[in-house]
N, C-alpha and C positions, 0 to 999 in steps of 0.2 A: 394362609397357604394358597386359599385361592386367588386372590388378589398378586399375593409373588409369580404363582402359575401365569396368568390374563399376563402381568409385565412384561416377563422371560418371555413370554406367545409375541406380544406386539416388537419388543427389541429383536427376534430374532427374525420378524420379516420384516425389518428393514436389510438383514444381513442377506436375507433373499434375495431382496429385491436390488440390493447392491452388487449382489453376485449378477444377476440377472442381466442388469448395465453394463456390469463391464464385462459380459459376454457378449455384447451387442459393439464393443470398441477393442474387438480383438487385433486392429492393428496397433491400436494404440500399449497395448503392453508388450507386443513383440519390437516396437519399436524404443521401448524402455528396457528391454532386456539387450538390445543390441546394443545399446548406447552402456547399461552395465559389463557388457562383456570387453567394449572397448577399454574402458579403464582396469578392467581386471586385467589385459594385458599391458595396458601402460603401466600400470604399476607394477606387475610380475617382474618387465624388462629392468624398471630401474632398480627393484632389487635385487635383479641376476647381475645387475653390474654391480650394485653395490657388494655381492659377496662373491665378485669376480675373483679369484684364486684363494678362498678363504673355506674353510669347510665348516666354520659356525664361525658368528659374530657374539658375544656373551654369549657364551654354551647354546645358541638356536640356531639349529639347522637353516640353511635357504629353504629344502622343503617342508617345514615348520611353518617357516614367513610365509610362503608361497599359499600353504593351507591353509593360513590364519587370513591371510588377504581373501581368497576364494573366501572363504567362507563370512567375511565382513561384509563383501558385494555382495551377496545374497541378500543378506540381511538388510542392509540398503536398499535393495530392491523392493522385498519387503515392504521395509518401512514407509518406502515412496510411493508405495500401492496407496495409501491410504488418503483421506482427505488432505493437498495441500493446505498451508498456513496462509498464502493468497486470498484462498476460498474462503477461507475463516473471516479473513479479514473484510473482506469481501462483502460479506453480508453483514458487516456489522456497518460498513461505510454508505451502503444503500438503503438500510434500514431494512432488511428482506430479515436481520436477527428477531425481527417482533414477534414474526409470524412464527418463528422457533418457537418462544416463551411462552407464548398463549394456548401452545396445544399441552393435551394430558399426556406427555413426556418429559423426560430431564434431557436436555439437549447434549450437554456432555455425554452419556449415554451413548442417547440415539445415534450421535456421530461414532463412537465410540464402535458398537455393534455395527455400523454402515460402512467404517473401514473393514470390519471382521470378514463382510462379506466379497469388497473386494482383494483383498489380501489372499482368502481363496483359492479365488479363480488365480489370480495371479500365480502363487505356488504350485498350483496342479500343474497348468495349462504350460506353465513358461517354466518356473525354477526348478521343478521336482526334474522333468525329462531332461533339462541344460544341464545341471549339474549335478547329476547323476553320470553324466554323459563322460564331465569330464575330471571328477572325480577317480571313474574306473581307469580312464586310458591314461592319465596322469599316475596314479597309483600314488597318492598325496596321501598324508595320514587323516586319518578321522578315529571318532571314538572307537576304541576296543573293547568294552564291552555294553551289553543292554544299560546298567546304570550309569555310567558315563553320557550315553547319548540320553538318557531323562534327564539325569541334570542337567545336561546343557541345553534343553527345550526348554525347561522349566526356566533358565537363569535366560533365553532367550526372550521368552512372555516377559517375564518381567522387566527387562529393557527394553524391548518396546510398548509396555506399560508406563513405563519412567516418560519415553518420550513423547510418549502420547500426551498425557498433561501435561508435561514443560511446555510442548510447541503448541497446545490448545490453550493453555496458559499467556502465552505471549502475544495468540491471535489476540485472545480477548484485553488487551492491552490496547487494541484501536480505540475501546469507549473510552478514554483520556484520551490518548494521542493522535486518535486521527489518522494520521501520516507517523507510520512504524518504519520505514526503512531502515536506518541506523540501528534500530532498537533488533528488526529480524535478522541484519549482517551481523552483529554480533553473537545473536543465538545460534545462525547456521557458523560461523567461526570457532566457536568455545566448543560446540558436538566434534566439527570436525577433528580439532587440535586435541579435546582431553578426554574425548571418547575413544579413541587408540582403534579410530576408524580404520585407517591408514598404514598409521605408524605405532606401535605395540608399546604400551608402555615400558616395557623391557628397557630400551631402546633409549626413554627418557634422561637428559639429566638428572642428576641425584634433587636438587630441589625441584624440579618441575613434574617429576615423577611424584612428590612427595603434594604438591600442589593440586595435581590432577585427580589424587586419588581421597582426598577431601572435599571433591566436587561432585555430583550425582551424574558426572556424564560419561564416568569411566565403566557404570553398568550399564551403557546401552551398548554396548560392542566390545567393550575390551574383556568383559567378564567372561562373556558367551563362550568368546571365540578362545581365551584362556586355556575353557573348558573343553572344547572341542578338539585343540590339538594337544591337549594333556599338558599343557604347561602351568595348570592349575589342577592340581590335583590331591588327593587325600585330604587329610586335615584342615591344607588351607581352603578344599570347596565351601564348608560350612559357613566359616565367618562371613567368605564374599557373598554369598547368596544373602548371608543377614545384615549385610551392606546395601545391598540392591533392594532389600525387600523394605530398609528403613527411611532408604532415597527414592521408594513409589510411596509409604505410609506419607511421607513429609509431602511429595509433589501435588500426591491428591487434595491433601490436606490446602494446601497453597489452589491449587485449583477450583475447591469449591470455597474457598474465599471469593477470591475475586471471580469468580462466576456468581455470586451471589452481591456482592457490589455490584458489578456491571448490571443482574436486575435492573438496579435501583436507578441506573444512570444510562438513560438510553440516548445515544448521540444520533438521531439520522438527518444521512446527508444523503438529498437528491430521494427517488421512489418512494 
C-alpha cells in the first residue's frame, strides 16, 4: 500500500508539473482553441447547408449535428492537449527514449499522468469558459439529466484512454521503422473517418457503418458524443460502454506488448 501511495505521489507530480508548463505557454493553448473554433464553424456552415430546407436528415435534428460536432471539437481539443505522437517519435529517433527506461518509472505512465496535467489547464483555462460560453447562447442540446452527463464523462475517459494507447502505440512503432510517416497518416486517417469525429456514424453507409463500428475508433468520439446528445440512450448505453471499455482492455493489452519489445530493441539515431 505504501509503495502504491510513494507511485500515485511520483505520477501525480508529473501531472503538476505538466500543469505548471503549460501555464507558462498560455499563448500557445489559446492559439489551439482558436484554430478549434475555426473548424467548429467550418463544419457547423457545411452542415447548415447540408440540412438546408430539411428539418432532420435520418430522424437528427441540424441542432443535434450541430451539438454532437461542438461537443466532438472539444474533445479534440482535449485530446491534442496532450503529448503529440511527433514527440513520441521523437525521442525514440534521437535516442533521448533511454533516458525514459532507466529511471524508477513506467514510461507509458509517466506520459500518461503528464498529458493529465496538461489537459487540465487546458479545460479550465480555454474549454470550460469557451464552451460554456457558447453552449448557453446557442441553446444546443446537452445532457438532461445528472446521469446522463456521468455517463458520458465516464464513456469520454475512456476514449481517450483508447487513444491514448493506440497513438503511444504507433509512436513506439519508430523502434522497427525509423521513419513512421505512412504508418502515422494512416492512423490520424482511420480516427478521423471511423471515429465519427466529424461525421456521426448515423450518417454511415450501411456496410461502412457496420465496418466502423468493429473497429476500436468509434469509442473515441462517436460514443461520447452519442451520449451527450441523447442519441444513445437507455438500454443501448450499457453494451457501448462495454464496447469501449473491451477496446481500452485490448489496446492496453497491445500497448504493453510492444512497449515491452521495444525494451528489448533500442534503435538510436544521432544523441
Amino acid at each position: 500500500m505504501i509503495s502504491l501511495k510513494g507511485n500515485l505521489r511520483m505520477y501525480l507530480e508529473f501531472s503538476r508539473k505538466s500543469f505548471q508548463r503549460a501555464a507558462a505557454y498560455r499563448f500557445e493553448a489559446w492559439m489551439r482553441v482558436l484554430s478549434n473554433v475555426i473548424f467548429l464553424f467550418m463544419w457547423g456552415f457545411i452542415w447548415y447547408g447540408l440540412y438546408q430546407g430539411k428539418e432532420s436528415v435520418s430522424g437528427v435534428t441540424f441542432q443535434t449535428v450541430f451539438s454532437y460536432i461542438l461537443i466532438s471539437q472539444m474533445l479534440q481539443g482535449l485530446h491534442s492537449a496532450g503529448t503529440p505522437l511527433w514527440d513520441i517519435q521523437e525521442k525514440v529517433r534521437t535516442g533521448d527514449i533511454v533516458s525514459e527506461m532507466i529511471r524508477p518509472y513506467d514510461y507509458p505512465f509517466r506520459l500518461l499522468f503528464a498529458d493529465f496535467g496538461s489537459i487540465a489547464f487546458y479545460f479550465i483555462t480555454a474549454i470550460l469558459p469557451l464552451y460554456s460560453v457558447i453552449f448557453i447562447l446557442l441553446k444546443l442540446v446537452i445532457p438532461a439529466s445528472p446521469g446522463q452527463w456521468l455517463l458520458f464523462l465516464f464513456s469520454a475517459l475512456l476514449g481517450y484512454l483508447i487513444r491514448y494507447c493506440l497513438e503511444l502505440t504507433f509512436g513506439l512503432f519508430t523502434f522497427w521503422l525509423v521513419e513512421t510517416g505512412g504508418v502515422e497518416d494512416i492512423f490520424y486517417f482511420a480516427i478521423s473517418l471511423f471515429s465519427g469525429a466529424m461525421i456521426p456514424l448515423w450518417f454511415f453507409p450501411g456496410w461502412l457503418n457496420t465496418l466502423a463500428r468493429f473497429l476500436p475508433f468509434q469509442g473515441i468520439f462517436f460514443v461520447p458524443n452519442s451520449i451527450f446528445v441523447g442519441q444513445l440512450s437507455g438500454k443501448e448505453i450499457l453494451p457501448a460502454l462495454g464496447v469501449q471499455f473491451l477496446w481500452l482492455v485490448i489496446s492496453f493489452l497491445i500497448l504493453r506488448f510492444v512497449w515491452s519489445r521495444a525494451a528489448n530493441k533500442i534503435i538510436v539515431q544521432g544523441g
